[in-house]
C-alpha positions as CSV (number, residue, x, y, z in Angstrom):
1,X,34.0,-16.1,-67.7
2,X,35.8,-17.5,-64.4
3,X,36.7,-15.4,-61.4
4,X,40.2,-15.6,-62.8
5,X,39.5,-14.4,-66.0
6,X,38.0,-11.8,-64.8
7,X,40.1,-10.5,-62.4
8,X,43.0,-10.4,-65.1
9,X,41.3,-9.4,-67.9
10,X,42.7,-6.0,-69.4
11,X,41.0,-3.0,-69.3
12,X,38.4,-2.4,-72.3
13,X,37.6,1.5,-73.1
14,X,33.9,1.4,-73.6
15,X,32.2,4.3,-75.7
16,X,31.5,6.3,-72.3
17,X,35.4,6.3,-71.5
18,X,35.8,7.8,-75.5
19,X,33.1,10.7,-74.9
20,X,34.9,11.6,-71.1
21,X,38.2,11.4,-73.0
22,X,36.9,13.6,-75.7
23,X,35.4,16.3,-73.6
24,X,38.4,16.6,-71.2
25,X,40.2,17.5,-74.8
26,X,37.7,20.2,-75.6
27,X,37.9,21.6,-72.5
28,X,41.9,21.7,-72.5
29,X,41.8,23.1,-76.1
30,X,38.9,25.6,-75.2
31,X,41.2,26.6,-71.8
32,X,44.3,26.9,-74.0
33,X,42.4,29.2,-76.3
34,X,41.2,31.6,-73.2
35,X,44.5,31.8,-72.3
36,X,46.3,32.7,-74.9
37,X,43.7,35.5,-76.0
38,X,42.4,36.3,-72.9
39,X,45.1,36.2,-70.1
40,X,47.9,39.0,-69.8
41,X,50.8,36.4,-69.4
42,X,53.6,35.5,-72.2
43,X,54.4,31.9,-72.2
44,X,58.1,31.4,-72.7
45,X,58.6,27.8,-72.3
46,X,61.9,27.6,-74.3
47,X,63.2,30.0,-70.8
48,X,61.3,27.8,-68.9
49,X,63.5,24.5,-69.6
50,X,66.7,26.5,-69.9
51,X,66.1,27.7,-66.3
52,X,64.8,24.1,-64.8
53,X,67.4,22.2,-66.5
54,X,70.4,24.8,-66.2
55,X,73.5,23.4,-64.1
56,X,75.7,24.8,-61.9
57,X,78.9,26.9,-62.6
58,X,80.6,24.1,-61.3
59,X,78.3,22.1,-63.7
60,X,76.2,20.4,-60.2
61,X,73.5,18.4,-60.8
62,X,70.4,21.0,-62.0
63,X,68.5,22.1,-59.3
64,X,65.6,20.6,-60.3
65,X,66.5,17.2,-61.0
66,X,67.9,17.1,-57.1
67,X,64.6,17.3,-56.4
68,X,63.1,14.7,-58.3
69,X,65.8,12.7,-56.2
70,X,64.7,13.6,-53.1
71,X,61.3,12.7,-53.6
72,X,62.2,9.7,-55.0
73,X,63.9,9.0,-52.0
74,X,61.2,10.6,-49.6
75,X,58.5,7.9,-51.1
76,X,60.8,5.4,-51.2
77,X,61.8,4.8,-47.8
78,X,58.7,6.4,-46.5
79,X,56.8,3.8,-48.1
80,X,59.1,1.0,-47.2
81,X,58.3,2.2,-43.2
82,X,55.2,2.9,-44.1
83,X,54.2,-0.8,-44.8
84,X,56.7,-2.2,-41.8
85,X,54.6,-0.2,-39.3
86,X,50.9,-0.1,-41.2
87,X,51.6,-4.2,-41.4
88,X,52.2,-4.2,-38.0
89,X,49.5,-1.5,-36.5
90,X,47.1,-3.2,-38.6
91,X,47.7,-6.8,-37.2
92,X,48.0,-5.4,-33.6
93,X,44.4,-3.7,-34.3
94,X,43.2,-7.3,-35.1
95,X,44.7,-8.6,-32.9
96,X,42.7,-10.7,-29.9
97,X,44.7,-8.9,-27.0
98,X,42.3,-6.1,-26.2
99,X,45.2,-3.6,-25.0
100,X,46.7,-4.2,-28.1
101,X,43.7,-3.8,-30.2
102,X,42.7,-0.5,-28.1
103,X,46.9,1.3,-28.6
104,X,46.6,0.3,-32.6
105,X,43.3,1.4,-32.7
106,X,44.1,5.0,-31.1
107,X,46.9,5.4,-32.9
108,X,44.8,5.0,-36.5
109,X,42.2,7.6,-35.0
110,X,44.2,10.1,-34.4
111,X,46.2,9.8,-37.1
112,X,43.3,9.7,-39.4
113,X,41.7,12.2,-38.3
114,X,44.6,15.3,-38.2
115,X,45.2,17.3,-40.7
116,X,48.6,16.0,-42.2
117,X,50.1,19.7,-42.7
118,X,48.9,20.1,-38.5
119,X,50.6,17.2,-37.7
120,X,53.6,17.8,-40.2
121,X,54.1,20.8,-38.0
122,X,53.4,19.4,-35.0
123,X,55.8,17.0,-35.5
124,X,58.6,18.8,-36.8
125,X,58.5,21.9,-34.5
126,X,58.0,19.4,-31.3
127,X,59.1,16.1,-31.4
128,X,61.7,16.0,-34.4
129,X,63.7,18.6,-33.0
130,X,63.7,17.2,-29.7
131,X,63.9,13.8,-31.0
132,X,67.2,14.0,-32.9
133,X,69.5,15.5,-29.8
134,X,67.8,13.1,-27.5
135,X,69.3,10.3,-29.6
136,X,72.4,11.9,-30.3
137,X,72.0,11.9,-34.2
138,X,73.7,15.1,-34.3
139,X,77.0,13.9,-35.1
140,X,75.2,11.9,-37.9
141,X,73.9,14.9,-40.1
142,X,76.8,17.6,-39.4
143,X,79.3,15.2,-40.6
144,X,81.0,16.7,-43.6
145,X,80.0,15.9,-46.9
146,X,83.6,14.2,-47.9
147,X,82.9,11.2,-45.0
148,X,80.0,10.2,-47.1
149,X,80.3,7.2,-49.6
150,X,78.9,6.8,-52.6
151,X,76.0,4.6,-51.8
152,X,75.1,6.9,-49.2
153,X,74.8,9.6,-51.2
154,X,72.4,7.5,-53.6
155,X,70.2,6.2,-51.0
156,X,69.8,9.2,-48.6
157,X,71.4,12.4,-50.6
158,X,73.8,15.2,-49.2
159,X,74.6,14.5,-45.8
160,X,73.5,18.4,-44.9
161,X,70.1,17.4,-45.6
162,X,70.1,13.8,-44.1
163,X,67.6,15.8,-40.7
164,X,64.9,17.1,-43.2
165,X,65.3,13.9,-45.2
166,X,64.5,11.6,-42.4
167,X,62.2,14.3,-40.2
168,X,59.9,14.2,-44.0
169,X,60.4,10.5,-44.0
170,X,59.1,10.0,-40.6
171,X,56.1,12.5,-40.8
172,X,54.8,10.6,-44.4
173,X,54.9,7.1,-42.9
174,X,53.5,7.7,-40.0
175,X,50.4,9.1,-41.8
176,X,50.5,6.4,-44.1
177,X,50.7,3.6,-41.5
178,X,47.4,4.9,-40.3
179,X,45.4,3.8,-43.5
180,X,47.6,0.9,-44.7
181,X,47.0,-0.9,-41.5
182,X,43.0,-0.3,-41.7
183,X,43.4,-1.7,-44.8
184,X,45.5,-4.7,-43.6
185,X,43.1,-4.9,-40.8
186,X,40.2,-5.4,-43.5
187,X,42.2,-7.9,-45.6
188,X,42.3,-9.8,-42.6
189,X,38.8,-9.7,-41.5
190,X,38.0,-10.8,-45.3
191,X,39.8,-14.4,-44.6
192,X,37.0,-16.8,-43.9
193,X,37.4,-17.7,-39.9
194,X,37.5,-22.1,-41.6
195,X,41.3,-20.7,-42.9
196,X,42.4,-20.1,-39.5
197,X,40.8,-22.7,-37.6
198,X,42.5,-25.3,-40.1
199,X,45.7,-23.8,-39.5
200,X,45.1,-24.2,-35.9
201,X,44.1,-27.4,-36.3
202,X,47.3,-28.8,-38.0
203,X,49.2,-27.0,-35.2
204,X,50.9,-24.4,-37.2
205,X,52.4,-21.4,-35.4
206,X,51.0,-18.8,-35.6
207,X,53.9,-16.7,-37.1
208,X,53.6,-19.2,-39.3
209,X,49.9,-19.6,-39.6
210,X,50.4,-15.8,-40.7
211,X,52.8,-16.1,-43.2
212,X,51.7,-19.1,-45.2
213,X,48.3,-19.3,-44.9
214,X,46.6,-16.2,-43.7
215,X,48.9,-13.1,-45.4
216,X,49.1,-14.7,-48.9
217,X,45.2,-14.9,-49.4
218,X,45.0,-11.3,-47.3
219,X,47.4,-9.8,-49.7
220,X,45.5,-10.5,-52.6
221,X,42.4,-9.0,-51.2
222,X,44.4,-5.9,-50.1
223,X,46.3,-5.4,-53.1
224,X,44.2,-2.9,-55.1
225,X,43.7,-0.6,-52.0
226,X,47.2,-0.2,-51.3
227,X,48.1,0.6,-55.1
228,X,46.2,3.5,-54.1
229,X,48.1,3.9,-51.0
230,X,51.3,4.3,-52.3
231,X,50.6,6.5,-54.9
232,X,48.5,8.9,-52.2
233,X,52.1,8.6,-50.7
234,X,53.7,10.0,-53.4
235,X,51.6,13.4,-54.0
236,X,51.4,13.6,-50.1
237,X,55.3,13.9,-49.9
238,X,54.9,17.2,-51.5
239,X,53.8,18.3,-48.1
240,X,56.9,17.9,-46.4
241,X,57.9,21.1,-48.7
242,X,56.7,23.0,-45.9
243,X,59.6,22.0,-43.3
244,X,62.3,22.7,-46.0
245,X,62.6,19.6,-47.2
246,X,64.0,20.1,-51.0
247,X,62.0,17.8,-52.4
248,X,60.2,18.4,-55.8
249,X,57.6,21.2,-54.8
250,X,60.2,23.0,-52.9
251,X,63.0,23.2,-55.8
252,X,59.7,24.4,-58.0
253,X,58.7,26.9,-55.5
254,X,62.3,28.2,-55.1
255,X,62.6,27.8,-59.3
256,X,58.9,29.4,-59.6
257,X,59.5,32.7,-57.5
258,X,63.3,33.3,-58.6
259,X,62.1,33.5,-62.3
260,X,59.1,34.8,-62.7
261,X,57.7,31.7,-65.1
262,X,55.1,30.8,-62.5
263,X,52.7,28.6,-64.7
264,X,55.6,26.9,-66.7
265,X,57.3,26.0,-63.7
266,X,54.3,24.6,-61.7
267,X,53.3,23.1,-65.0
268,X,56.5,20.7,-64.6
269,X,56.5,20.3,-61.2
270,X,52.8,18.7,-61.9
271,X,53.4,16.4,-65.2
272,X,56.3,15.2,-63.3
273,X,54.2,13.8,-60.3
274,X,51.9,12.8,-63.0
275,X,54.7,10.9,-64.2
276,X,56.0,9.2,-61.3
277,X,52.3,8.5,-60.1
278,X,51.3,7.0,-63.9
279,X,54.6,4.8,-63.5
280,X,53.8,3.7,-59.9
281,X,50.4,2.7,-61.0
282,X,51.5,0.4,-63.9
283,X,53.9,-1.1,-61.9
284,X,52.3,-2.0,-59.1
285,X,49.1,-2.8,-61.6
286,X,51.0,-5.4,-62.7
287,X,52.6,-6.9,-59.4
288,X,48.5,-7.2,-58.3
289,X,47.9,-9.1,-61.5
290,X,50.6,-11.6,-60.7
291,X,49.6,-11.9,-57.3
292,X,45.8,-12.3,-58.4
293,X,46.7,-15.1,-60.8
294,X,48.9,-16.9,-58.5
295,X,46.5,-17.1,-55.5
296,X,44.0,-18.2,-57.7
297,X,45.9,-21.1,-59.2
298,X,46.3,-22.3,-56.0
299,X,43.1,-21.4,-54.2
């Protein structure tokens, strides 16, 4: 079989996948059983969806859905600046100027190397509110909620939480960044050094030399690794929860300790990331196998 072929064949369960499969099923059943005999807690899940799914009295969007929203939003745009400034930390740490090299390089240690809920706090408590007055953004999130349009509300929710929004955006990507630009950094150490010196050679630019020749055999490389990335990204934003961002673990927290139905609640909360994570993966799954095919057709 070719390379290509290869690359792009589809996943074949082998008899080892069918015996892990079948043991995690035993052990689900067998923890189900314990439970239910052996555990002094009355499931009620039929409460359980009422209470999740239950509106408003002015018939508001339920309280749970709003957060399946926001963290829709939070990994949204925190992977969109995630990959802006990984892309760019990660060529700067390639880079040939040594200052350059040395800043990008810092920033990855340190970033990698934190505790995210440290520097969650760190840079909530003494940078983001600091930051926002400095920049006079003030006037921005205490607008009132009639001024904003429609879109707005879709892209970036309520304006009363546009701070936490952006302050849990900001603290995501940032961690991000750090490994998405090691693993640009690699993809670009993988491109044999013949690619650039032709490129040099037929006097491209080297913005250009970047973007046509370099990044689109780079990105087929680094594909796989940042699949994994993005969905680290989502299950990380669950973090922010901490700084009062009312994102999905937040709204089950708040749901969780106002009712009482602890493991239904949390039970959601997790097949819903499972969810959103399954759904990244297939998606972007299949954005590497286009990629894949491509550069290979034209390798």
């Amino acid at each position: 079989m070719s390379t290509t072929g290869h690359i792009v064949s589809r996943f074949r369960p082998t008899r080892l996948d069918g015996i892990l499969l079948a043991v995690l099923i035993v052990v689900a059943a067998w923890l189900w059983y314990r439970s239910a005999i052996g555990v002094a807690y009355r499931w009620d899940w039929a409460q359980a969806l009422s209470t999740v799914f239950a509106s408003g009295e002015s018939g508001d969007t339920p309280f749970f859905l709003t957060g399946i929203y926001a963290t829709l939003r939070l990994s949204a745009w925190g992977a969109v600046l995630a990959t802006i400034m990984g892309v760019l930390i990660g060529v700067g740490r390639y880079s040939g100027v040594r200052a350059l090299r040395v800043f990008c390089g810092t920033y990855i240690q340190i970033l990698r190397n934190i505790p995210p809920l440290v520097f969650i706090f760190i840079f909530y408590f003494f940078i983001s509110s600091q930051l926002m007055p400095l920049l006079g953004l003030d006037a921005l999130f205490n607008r009132p909620a009639e001024d904003a349009s429609g879109w707005q509300r879709f892209l970036f929710g309520p304006p009363a939480l546009w701070e936490n929004l952006i302050s849990g955006v900001l603290c995501i990507s940032f961690i991000s960044a750090a490994y998405i630009a090691e693993v640009v950094r690699a993809g670009l150490a993988a491109i044999p050094r013949g690619q650039w010196e032709a490129g040099e050679s037929l006097g491209i630019p080297l913005l250009d030399r970047y973007r046509f020749v370099i990044f689109p055999q780079a990105l087929a490389r680094i594909a796989p690794p940042l699949t994994g990335q993005y969905i680290s990204l989502v299950k990380d934003s669950s973090i922010v929860s901490l700084i009062s961002v009312q994102e999905l673990t937040f709204v089950g927290s708040e749901i969780a300790n106002s009712s009482g139905l602890l493991f239904e609640v949390w039970l959601l909360v997790a097949f819903v990331y499972f969810l959103l994570c399954l759904s990244l993966s297939i998606l972007l799954r299949q954005v590497e196998r286009r990629m894949t095919r491509h550069f290979h057709q034209f390798a």
